[in-house]
Short mmCIF file of the C-alpha atoms (twelve columns), coordinates in Angstrom:
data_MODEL
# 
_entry.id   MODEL 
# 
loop_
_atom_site.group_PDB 
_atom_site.id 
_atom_site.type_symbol 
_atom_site.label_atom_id 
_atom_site.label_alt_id 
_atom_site.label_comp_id 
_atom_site.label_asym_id 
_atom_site.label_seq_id 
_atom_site.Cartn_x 
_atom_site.Cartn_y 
_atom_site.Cartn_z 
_atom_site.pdbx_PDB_model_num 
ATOM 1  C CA . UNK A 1  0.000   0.000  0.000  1 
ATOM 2  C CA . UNK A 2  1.734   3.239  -0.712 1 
ATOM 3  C CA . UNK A 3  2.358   6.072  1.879  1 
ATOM 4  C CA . UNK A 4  -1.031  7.823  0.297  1 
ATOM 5  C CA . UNK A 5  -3.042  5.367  0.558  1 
ATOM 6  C CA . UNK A 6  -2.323  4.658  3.999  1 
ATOM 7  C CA . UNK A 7  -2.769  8.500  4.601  1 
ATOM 8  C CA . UNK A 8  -6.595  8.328  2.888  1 
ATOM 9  C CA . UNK A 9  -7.241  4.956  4.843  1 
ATOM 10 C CA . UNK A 10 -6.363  6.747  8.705  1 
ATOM 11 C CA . UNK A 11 -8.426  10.237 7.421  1 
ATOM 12 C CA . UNK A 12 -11.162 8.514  6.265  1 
ATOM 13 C CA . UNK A 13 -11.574 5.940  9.514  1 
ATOM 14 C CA . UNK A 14 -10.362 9.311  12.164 1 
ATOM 15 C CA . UNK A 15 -13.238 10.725 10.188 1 
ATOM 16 C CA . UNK A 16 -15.293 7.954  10.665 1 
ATOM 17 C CA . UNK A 17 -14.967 7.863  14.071 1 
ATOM 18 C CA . UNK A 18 -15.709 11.414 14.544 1 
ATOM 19 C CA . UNK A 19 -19.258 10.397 13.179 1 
ATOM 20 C CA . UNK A 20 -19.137 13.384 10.388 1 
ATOM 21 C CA . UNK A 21 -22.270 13.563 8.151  1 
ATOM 22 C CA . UNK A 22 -22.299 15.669 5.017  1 
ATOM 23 C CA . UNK A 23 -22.991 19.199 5.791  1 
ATOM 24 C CA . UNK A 24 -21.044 19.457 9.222  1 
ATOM 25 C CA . UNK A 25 -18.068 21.410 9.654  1 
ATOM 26 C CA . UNK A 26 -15.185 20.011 11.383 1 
ATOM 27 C CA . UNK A 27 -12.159 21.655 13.099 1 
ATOM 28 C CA . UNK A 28 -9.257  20.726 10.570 1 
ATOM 29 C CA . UNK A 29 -6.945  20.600 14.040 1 
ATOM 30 C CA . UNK A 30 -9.243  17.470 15.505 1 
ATOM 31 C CA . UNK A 31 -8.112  15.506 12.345 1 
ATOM 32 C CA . UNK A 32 -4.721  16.784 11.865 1 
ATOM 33 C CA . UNK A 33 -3.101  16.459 15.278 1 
ATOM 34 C CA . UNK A 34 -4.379  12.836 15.613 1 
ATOM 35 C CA . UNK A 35 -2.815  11.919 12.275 1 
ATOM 36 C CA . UNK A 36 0.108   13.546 12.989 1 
ATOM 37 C CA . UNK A 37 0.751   11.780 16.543 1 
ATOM 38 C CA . UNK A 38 0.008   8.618  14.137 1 
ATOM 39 C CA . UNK A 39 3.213   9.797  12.479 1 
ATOM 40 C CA . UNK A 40 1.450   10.936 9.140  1 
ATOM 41 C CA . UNK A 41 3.833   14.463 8.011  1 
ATOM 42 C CA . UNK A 42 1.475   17.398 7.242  1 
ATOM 43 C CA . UNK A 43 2.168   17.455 3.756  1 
ATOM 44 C CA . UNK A 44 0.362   13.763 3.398  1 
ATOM 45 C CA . UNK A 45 -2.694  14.884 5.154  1 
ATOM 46 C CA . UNK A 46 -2.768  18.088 2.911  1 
ATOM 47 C CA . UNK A 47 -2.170  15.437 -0.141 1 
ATOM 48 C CA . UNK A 48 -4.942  13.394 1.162  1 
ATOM 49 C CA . UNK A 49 -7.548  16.448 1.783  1 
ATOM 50 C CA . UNK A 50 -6.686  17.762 -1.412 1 
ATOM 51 C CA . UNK A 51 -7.555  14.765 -3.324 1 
ATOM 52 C CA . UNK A 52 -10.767 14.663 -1.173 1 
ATOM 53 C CA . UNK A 53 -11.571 18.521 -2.463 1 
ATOM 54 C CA . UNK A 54 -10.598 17.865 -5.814 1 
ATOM 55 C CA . UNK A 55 -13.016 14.513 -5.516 1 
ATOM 56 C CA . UNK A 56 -16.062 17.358 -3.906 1 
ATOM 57 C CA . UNK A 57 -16.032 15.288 -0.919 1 
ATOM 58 C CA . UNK A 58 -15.374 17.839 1.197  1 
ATOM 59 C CA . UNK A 59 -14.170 21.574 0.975  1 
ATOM 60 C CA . UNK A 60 -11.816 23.784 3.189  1 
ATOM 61 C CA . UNK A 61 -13.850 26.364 5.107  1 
ATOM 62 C CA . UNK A 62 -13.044 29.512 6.820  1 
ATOM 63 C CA . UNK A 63 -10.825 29.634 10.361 1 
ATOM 64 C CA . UNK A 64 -9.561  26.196 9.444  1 
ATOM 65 C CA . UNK A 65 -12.137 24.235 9.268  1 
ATOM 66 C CA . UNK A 66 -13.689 21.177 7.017  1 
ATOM 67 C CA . UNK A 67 -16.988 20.810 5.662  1 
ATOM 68 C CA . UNK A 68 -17.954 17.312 4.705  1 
ATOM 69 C CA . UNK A 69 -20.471 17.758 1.215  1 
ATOM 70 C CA . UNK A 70 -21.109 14.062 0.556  1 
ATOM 71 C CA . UNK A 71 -20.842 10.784 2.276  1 
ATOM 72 C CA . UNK A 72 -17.319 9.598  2.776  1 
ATOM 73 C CA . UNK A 73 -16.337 6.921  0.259  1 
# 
């Protein structure tokens, strides 16, 4: 499994866990700093939410935050 991968598999599941539903906002800090303890570099995570924006899965919102626009995949 490559580095990304493994990067979209922990977002997804610390998202998961968090019990997001489309149209919630999220603190991007209460899935960051988790992932990051996990030993996942900023950059992947960025990667990973990115793809996820790109994808209209989710969008950045103001004061660092995440919106979630669809179910997770």
């Amino acid at each position: 499994m490559s580095r990304f991968a493994e990067t979209e598999t922990a977002l997804i599941e610390k998202l998961r866990s968090m019990k997001v539903k489309p149209d919630v906002t999220i603190n991007l800090l209460d899935v960051k700093e988790p992932l990051n303890a996990a030993g996942f570099t900023q950059e992947e995570i960025m990667s990973v939410l990115s793809a996820l924006e790109q994808d209209r899965i989710l969008v950045f919102a103001p004061g660092h935050k995440l919106k979630l626009l669809k179910s997770l995949p």
